[in-house]
C-alpha positions as a printed Julia matrix, in Angstrom:
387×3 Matrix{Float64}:
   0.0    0.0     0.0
   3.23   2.19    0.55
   2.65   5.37    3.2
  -0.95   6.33    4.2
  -1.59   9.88    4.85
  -5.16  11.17    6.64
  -5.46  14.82    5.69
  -7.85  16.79    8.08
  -9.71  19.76    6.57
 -11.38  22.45    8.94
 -11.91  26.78    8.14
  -9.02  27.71   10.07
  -8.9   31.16   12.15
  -6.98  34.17   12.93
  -4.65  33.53   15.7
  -3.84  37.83   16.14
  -5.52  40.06   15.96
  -3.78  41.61   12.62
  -5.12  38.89   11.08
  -8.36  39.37   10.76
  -8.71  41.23    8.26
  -6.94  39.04    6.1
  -8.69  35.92    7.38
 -11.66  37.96    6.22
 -10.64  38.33    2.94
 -10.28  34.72    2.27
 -13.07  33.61    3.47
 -15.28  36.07    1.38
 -12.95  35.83   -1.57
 -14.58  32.22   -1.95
 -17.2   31.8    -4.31
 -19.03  29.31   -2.22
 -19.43  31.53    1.26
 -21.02  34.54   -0.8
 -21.91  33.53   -4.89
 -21.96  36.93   -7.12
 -22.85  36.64  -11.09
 -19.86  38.64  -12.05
 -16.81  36.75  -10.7
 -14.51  39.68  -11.27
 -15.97  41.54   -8.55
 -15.6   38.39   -5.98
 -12.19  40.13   -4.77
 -12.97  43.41   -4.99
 -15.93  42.43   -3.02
 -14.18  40.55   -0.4
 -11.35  43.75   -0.08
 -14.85  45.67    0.7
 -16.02  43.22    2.98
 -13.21  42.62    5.21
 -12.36  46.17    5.31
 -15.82  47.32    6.86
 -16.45  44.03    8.82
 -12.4   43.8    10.55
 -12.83  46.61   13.67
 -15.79  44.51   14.81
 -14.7   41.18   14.01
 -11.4   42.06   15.72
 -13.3   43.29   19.07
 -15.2   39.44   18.92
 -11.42  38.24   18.88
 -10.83  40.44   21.57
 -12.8   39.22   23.6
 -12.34  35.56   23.5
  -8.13  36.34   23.93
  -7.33  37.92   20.97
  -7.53  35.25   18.41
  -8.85  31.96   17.37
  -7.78  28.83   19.21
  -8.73  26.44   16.18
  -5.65  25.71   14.96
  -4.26  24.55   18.65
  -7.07  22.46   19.32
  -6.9   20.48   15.56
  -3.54  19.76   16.29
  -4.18  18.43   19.18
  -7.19  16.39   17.33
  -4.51  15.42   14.57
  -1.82  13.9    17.55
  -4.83  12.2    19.35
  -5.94  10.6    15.96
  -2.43   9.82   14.9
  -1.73   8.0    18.44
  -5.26   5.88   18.17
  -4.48   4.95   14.67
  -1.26   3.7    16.07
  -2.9    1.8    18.78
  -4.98   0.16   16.48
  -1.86  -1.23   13.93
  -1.91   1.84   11.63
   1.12   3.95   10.49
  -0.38   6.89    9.4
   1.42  10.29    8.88
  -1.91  13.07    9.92
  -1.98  16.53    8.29
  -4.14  19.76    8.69
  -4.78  22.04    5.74
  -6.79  25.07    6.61
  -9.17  26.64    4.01
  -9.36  30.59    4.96
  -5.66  30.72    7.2
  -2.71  28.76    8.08
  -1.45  25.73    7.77
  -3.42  26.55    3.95
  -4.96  23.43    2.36
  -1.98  24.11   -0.41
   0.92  24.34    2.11
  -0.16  20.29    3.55
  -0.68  19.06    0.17
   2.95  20.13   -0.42
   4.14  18.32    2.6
   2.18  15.09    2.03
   3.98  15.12   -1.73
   7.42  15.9     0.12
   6.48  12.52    2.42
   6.24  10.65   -0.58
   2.45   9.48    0.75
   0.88   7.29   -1.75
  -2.36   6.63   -0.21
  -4.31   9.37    1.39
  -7.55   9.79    3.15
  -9.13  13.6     2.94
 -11.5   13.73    6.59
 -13.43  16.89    6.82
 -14.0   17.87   10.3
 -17.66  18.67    9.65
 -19.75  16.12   10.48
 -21.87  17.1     7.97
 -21.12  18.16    4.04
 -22.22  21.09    2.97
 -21.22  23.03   -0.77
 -19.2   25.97    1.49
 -17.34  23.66    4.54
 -16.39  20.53    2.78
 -17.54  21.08   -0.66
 -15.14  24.49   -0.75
 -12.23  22.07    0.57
 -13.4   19.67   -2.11
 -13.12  22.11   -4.81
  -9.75  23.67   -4.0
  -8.13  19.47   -3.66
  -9.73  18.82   -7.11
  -8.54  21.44   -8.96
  -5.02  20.07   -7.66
  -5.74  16.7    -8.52
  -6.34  18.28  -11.86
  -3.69  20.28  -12.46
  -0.58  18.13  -10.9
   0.58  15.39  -12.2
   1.82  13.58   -9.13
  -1.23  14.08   -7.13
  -2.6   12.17  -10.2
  -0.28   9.24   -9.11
  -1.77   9.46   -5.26
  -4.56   6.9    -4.28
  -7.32   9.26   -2.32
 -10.04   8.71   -0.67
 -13.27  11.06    0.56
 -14.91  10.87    3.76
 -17.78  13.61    2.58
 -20.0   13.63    5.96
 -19.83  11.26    9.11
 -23.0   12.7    11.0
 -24.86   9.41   11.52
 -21.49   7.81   12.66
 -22.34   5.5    15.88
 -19.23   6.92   17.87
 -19.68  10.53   17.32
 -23.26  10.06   18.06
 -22.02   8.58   21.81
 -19.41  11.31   21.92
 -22.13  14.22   21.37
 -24.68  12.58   23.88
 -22.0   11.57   26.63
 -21.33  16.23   26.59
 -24.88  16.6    26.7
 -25.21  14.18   29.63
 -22.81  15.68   31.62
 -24.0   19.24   31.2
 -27.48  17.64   31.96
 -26.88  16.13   35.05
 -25.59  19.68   36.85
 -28.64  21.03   36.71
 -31.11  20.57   39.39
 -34.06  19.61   36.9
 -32.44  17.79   34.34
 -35.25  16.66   32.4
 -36.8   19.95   32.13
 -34.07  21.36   30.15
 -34.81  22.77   27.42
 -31.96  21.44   24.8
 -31.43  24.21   21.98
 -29.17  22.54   18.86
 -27.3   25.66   17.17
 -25.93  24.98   13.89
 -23.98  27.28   11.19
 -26.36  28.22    8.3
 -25.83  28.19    4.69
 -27.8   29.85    1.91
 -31.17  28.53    1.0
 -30.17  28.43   -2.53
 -27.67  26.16   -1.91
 -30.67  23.46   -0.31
 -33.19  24.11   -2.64
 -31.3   24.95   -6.16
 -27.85  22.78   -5.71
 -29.11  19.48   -4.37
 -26.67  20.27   -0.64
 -27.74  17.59    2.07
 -26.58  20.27    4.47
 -30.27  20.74    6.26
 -31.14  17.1     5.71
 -28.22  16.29    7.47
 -28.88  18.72   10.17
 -31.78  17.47   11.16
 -31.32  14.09   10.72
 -28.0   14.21   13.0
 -29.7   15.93   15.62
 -32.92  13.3    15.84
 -30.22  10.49   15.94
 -28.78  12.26   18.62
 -31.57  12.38   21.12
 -32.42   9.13   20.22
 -29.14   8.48   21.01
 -29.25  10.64   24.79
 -32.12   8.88   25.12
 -34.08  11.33   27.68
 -37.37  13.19   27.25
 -36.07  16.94   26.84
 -37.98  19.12   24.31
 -35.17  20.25   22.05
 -35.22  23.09   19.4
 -32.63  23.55   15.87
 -31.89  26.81   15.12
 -28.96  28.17   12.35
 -26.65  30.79   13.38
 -23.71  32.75   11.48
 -25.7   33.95    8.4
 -24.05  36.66    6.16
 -24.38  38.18    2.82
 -27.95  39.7     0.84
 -29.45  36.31    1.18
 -31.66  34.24    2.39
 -30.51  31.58    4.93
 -31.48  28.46    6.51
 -34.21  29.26    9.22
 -35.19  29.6    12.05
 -32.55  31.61   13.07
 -30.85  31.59   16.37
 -31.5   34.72   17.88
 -35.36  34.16   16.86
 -35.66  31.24   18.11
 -34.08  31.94   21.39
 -36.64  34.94   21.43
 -39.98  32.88   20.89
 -38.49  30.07   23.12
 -38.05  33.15   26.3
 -42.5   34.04   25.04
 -43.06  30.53   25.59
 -41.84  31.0    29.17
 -38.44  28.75   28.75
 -36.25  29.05   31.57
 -33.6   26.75   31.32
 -31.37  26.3    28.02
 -28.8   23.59   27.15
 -27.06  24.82   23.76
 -25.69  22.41   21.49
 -23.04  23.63   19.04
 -24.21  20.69   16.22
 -22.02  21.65   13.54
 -18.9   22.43   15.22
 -16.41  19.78   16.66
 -13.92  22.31   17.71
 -14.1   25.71   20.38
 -13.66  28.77   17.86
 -15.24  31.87   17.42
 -18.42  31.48   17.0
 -19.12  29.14   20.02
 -16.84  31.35   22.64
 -18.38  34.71   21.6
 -20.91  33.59   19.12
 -23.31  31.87   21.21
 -21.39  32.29   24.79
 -21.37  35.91   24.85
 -23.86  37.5    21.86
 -26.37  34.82   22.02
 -26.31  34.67   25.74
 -27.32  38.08   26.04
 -30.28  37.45   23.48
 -31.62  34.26   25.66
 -31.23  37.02   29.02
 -33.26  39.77   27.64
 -35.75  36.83   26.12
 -36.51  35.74   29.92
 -34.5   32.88   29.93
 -32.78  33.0    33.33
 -30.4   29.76   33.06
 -28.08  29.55   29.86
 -25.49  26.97   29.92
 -23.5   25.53   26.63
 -22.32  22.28   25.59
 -18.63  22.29   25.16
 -17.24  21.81   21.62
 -15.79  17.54   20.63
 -12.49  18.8    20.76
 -10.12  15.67   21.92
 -13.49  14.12   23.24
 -12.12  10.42   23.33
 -15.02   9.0    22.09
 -15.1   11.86   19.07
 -11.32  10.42   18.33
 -12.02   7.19   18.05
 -14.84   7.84   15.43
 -12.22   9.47   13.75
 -10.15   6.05   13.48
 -12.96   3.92   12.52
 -13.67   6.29    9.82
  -9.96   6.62    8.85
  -9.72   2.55    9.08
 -13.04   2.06    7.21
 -12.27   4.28    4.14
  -9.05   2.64    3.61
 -10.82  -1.05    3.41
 -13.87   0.14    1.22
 -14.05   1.54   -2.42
 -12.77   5.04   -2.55
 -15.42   8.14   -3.09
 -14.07  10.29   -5.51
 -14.53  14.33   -6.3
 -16.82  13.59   -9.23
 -18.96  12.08   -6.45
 -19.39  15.45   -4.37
 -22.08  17.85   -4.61
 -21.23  21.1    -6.58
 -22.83  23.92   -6.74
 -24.44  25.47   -9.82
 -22.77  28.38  -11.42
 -25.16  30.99  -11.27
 -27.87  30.21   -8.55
 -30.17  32.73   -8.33
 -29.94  35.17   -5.08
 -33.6   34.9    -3.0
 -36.05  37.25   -1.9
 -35.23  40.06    0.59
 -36.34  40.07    3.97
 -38.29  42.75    5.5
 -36.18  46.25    7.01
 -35.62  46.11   10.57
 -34.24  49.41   12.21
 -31.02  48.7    14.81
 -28.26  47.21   14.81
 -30.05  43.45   14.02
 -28.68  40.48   11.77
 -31.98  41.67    9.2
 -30.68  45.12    9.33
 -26.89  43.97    8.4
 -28.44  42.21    5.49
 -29.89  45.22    4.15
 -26.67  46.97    4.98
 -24.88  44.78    3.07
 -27.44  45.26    0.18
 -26.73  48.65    0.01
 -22.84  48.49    0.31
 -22.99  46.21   -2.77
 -25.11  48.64   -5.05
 -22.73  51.69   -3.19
 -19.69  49.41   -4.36
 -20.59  48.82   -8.21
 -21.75  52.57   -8.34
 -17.88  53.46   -7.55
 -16.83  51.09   -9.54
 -18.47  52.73  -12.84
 -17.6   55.81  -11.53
 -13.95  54.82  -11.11
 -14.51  53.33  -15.26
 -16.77  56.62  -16.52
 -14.81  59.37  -14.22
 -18.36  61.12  -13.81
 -20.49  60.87  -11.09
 -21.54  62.73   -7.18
 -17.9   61.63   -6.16
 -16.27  63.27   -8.85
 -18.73  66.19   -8.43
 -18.15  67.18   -4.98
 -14.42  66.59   -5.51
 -14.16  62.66   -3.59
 -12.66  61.55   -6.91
């Protein structure tokens, strides 16, 4: 078989502060986070974006230490995986690639070639696939498969989405569990599952098993917890002039504080790792939505992190995909190239997720309007002397 080589994919983070704005620009310099019809303007765009959005992005890092603690806690993932594989007769060398910061998907791919690995199994950790976590990863690997000829040579396998996986089912319900039995009425905690969003033109016009998976992986785990808690899904971290999966978080948490909810148990579903939008996401921004809702007890799940349970679903993932037929990049979900952007939601005065929608409505139309201003040299800019 010659050297085996697991290659973990996750978003990566800013670890200072400076690097925000950069981190920023990658991640809205992808075509699958925010999809325009003219991909000229996708980097122009994302230099717009990042500029406007870094001063408040980099207070959120500021206040959860100054920077992202991803990249620590998947290396830690990536030794704990490498050890179990190890333990269970495996050699296998374990990588990171990062999509939006470093280690850069590119920068492991160039150490698994310098390795000489000749067998290599890519292992999103997402639990489930989606066109913009794992499909994005997907893309950027295939177009190197493509375009290198001794990546052509290298035996690869997929792992696309492990959400129904026995073991990480265990590890999820084992956190809840444990959260569950602190409080003093266990059984009339209210269990809120928070996952990220994606567009809901990516659902309904690409074909992506993101919601499906969603709520499927969250059924399976309270069958899996096993205890009669009410439990709610909800979809945080929307951006862009679109529409997104619903409900969202912060209404949710809202009409579950009218309902006269008092205790809360959230669940970060689609996260196996702490970052920043469970420690200041949900912990801090969220929180304060739940307070002002009238819900008086907020507690969180912790994130999978080195969860030994959550590592050794990791090896019996890694040791199934090398025994079965390999899944291939033609075998992904892609998006379509020009899905069609959905209807606008209502205007909400303040300083609210719909009013940031809107906002960024308007920054795109203010945007293109310099734009052929910059191209025509007429326009109010030039008139009042701007230009």
């Amino acid at each position: 078989m010659g050297r085996v080589g697991v290659l973990l994919l996750n978003l990566g983070g800013p670890e200072r502060l400076e690097d925000v704005r950069p981190f920023l620009f990658n991640l809205f310099s992808d075509p699958e986070i925010i999809r325009l019809p003219i991909k000229g303007l996708q980097k122009p765009l994302a230099w717009l974006i990042s500029t406007l959005r870094a001063s408040k992005s980099q207070e959120n890092y500021r206040q959860i230490g100054g920077g992202s603690p991803l990249l620590k806690i998947t290396e830690a993932q990536a030794t704990a995986l490498q050890q179990r594989l190890k333990e269970m007769g495996r050699e296998v060398s374990v990588y990171i690639g990062m999509r939006y910061w470093n280690p850069f998907t590119e920068e492991a791919i160039e150490r698994i070639k310098r390795d000489h690995i000749k067998k290599l199994v890519i292992l999103p950790l997402y639990p489930q696939f989606s066109i913009s976590t794992s499909g994005s990863s997907f893309r950027v690997l295939e177009e190197m498969w493509q375009d290198d000829p001794y990546l052509r040579l290298t035996e690869y396998t997929l792992i696309p989405s492990w959400y129904d996986h026995p073991t990480y089912l265990s590890a999820m319900a084992d956190l809840i569990a444990r959260e569950l039995e602190q409080c003093p009425n266990p059984d009339q905690v209210h269990i809120f599952f928070s996952a990220h969003g994606v567009p809901q033109s990516y659902v309904e016009e690409a074909g992506d098993p993101y919601q499906r998976q969603i709520e499927e992986c969250t059924r399976a785990i309270m069958r899996t917890l096993n205890r009669p808690n009410q439990y709610t899904l909800a979809y945080q971290s929307r951006v862009g002039p679109v529409e997104w999966l619903k409900p969202y978080t912060e209404d949710a948490l809202k009409e579950l504080g009218e309902q006269g909810i008092k205790h809360l148990l959230v669940v970060p579903i689609s996260f196996v790792s702490e970052h920043i939008e469970t420690l200041q996401e949900i912990d801090i921004e969220y929180r304060e939505v739940a307070e002002e809702a009238g819900i008086e007890h907020f507690q969180r799940v912790p994130a999978l992190n080195t969860h030994p349970m959550f590592i050794e679903s990791l090896s019996q993932l890694v040791v199934k995909s090398l025994e079965e037929k390999p899944t291939t990049f033609e075998q992904i979900t892609h998006p379509k190239a020009n899905m069609k952007m959905y209807p606008q939601e209502r205007w909400e005065w303040g300083m609210t997720t719909a009013a940031e929608v809107w906002n960024g409505r308007l920054a795109m139309i203010g945007f293109l309007a310099i734009i052929i201003e910059l191209i025509t040299g007429q326009g109010p800019l030039h008139f009042v002397g701007l230009l």
